[in-house]
N, C-alpha and C positions, 0 to 999 in steps of 0.2 A: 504493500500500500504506500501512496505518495504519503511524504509529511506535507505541512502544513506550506510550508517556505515554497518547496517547491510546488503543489497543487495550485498554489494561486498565481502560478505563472503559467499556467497550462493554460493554451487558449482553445477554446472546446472548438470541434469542430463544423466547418461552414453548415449551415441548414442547405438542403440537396439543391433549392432555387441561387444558392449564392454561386456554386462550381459551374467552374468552365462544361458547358454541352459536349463540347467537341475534343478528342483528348490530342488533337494535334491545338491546340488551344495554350498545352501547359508549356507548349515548346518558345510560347514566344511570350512567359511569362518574363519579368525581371528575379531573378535570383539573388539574393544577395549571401543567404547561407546556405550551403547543402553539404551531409557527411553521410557516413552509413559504408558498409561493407560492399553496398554497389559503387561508388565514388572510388576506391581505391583498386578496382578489379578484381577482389578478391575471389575466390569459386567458393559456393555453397559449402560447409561440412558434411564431410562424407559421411555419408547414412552408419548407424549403429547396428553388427551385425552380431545376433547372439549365436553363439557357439552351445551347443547343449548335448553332456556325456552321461550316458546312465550306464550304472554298471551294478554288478550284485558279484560280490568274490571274483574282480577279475585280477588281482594284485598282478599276475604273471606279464599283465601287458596294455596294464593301465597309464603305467610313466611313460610310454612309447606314444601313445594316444595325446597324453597332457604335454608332454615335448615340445611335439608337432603341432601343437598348438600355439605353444608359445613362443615359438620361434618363427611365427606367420609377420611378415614384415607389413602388415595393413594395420593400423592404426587406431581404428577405431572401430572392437569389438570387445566382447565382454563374453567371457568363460564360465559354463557353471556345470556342476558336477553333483548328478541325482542319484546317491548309491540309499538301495535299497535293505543298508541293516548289516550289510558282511561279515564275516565272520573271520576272515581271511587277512592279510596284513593290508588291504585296501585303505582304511581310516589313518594307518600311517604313513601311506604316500600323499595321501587328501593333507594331512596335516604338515607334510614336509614344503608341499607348495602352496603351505595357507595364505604367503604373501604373495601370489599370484595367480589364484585363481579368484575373480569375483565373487561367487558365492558358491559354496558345495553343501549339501544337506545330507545327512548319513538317517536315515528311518525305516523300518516296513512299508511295505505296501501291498498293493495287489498285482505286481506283476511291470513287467518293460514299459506296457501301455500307460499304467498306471502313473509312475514315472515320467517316461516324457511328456504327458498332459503337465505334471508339477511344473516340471522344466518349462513350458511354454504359459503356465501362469504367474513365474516368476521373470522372467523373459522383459528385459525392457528397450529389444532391438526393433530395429523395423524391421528387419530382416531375422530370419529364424532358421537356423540347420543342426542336423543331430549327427554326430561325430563317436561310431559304437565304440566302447571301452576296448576291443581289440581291433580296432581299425586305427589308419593314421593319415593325416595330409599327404600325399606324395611329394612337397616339396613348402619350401616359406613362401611362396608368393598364390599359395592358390585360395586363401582372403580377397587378396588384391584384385586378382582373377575376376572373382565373384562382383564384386563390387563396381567395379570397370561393366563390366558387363550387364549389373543390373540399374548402372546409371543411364549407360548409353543405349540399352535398347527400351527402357521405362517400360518394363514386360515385370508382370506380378511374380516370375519365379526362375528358376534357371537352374538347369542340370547339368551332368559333363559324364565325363567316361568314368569308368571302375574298373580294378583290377583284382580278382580273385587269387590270392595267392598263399603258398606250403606254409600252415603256421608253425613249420620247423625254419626252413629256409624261406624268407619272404623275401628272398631274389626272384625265386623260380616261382613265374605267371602262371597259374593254374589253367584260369580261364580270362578272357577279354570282354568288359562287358560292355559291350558301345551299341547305342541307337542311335545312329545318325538321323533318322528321318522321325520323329513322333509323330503320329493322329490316335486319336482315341481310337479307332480299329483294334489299334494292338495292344488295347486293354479288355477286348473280348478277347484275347488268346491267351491273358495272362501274363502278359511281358508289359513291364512301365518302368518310366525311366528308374535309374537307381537312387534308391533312396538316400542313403548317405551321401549323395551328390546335389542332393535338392533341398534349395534354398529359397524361401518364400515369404512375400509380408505376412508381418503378422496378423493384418489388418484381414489376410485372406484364410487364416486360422480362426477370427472374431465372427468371423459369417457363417463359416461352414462346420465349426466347433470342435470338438478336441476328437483325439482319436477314441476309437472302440474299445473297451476293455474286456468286450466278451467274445471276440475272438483268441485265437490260442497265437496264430503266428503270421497272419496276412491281416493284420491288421492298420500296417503300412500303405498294402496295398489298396486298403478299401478306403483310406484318406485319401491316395490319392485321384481314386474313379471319383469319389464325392468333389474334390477339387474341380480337377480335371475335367471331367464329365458333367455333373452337376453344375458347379459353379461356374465354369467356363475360365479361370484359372489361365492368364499367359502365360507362356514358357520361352525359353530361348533355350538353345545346346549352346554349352562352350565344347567345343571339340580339343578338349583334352584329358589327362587323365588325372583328376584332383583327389582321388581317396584310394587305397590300398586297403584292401577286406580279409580278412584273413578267412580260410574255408575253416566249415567243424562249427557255424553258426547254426541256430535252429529253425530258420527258413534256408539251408542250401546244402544238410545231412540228411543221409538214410530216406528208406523207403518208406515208412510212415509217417517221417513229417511231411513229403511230397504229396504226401494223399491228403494229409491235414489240409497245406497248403491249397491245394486245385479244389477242395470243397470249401475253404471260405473264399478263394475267387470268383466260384461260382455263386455263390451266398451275394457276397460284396459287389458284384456286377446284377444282381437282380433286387435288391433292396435299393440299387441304387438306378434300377430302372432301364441298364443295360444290359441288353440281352448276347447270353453268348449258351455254351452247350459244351460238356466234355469233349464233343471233334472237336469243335473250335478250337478248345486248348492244345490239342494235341498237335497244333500248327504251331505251339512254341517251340515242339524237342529240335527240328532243323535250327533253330533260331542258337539252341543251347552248346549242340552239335560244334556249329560252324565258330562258337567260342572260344571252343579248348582248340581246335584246328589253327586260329588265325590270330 
């Protein structure tokens, strides 16, 4: 609130009959003050991008995750770290980089899902992306990346490539996991962009509401048909490859989580009013195929 001193120098503003009609009008007023961050050229501040890690007992490969984060040379994001209770030496890697991670919260919950809804109501970015406890940046500049990218094409979200790879040796690429072309089509087959690559306002979380928590393990996937599909959601690809995933996660092991998975894609695709059919999906495995090949 003004003080006094200053409030009464404040000259209210014109009544809408006093301004100039015409706004090539204000060009040929007489100036005698003007300041402000337009006057000296400055660029806008770059948008606030939240970073959000959920983890539950991941100690073996959590400080590789938080690293990589902190060593992203963009400037203006904020880090937070939703562990669900651990039991594991987790709470003392969280507490070794208590001076640099924004906020971490150690509790129960109900699950992953459970979790990053927290994360996204904590959240005070414009921008929102989830970073798994055993995933990691591919390199320091893919903040930057992001950011660059979600300035200049002013599109609601933006993905990029992923790499599947040995969580013994995370040299050797497992799998390659690139969409170059998106249309909702090929979220009736079960294949969308990669999630730990997608980055989106929050403004477009505010609308379409937090994730599912009564799915088991596509429940990524059903946010993003709701987006996506639903909401209508822009996207851009950065065609590069901004996240390293380690395999032996619980949407991309064994034979019945795959079954888990394809039944709540088909669930997630018909609650959300897109229609697809188990053939349909089965037009993903060339898709899966041609990943570990190339």
């Amino acid at each position: 609130m003004l003080n006094s001193a200053v409030s009464s120098n404040v000259k209210p503003i014109p009544a809408r009959a006093e301004r100039p009609h015409n706004l090539n009008n204000f060009d040929d007023l007489h100036r005698k003050h003007e300041g402000g961050l337009r006057t000296h050229a400055l660029p806008k501040p770059k948008p606030l991008i939240s970073v959000i890690t959920v983890v539950f007992n991941g100690a073996k490969t959590l400080e590789q995750s938080i690293v990589s984060v902190l060593e992203q040379s963009y400037d203006n994001f904020e880090y937070l770290v939703i562990d669900g209770g651990s039991t594991d030496a987790t709470l003392d890697i969280l507490r070794r980089f208590d001076d640099h991670i924004d906020y971490w919260l150690s509790e129960t919950d109900h699950g992953i899902y459970d979790a990053m809804n927290k994360g996204i109501a904590l959240a005070r970015g414009e921008y929102i992306g989830f970073l798994n406890s055993d995933d990691f940046f591919s390199d320091s500049s893919v903040l930057e990346l992001i950011a660059t990218r979600l300035m200049a094409s002013k599109v609601d979200a933006v993905f990029a490539y992923l790499d599947i790879i040995d969580p013994v040796n995370p040299k050797h690429v497992l799998r390659k996991y690139r969409i170059s072309s998106f249309n909702t089509f090929m979220l009736r087959i079960g294949v969308m962009p990669p999630h730990p690559t997608f980055y989106c306002r929050r403004t477009c979380y505010e609308k379409a509401g937090l994730y599912r928590t009564d799915y088991r393990i596509a429940a990524d996937f059903e946010m993003l048909v709701r987006l996506l599909y639903q909401h209508h959601v822009s996207l851009k690809l950065i065609s590069q490859v901004t996240i390293k995933m380690r395999s032996g996660g619980v949407s991309t092991s064994g034979l019945r989580s795959n079954w888990v998975v394809n039944r709540e894609i088909l669930r997630a695709c018909k609650e959300n009013g897109l229609y697809t059919n188990i053939f349909l999906l089965a037009l993903k495995l060339p898709i899966r195929l041609l990943e570990r090949l190339f």
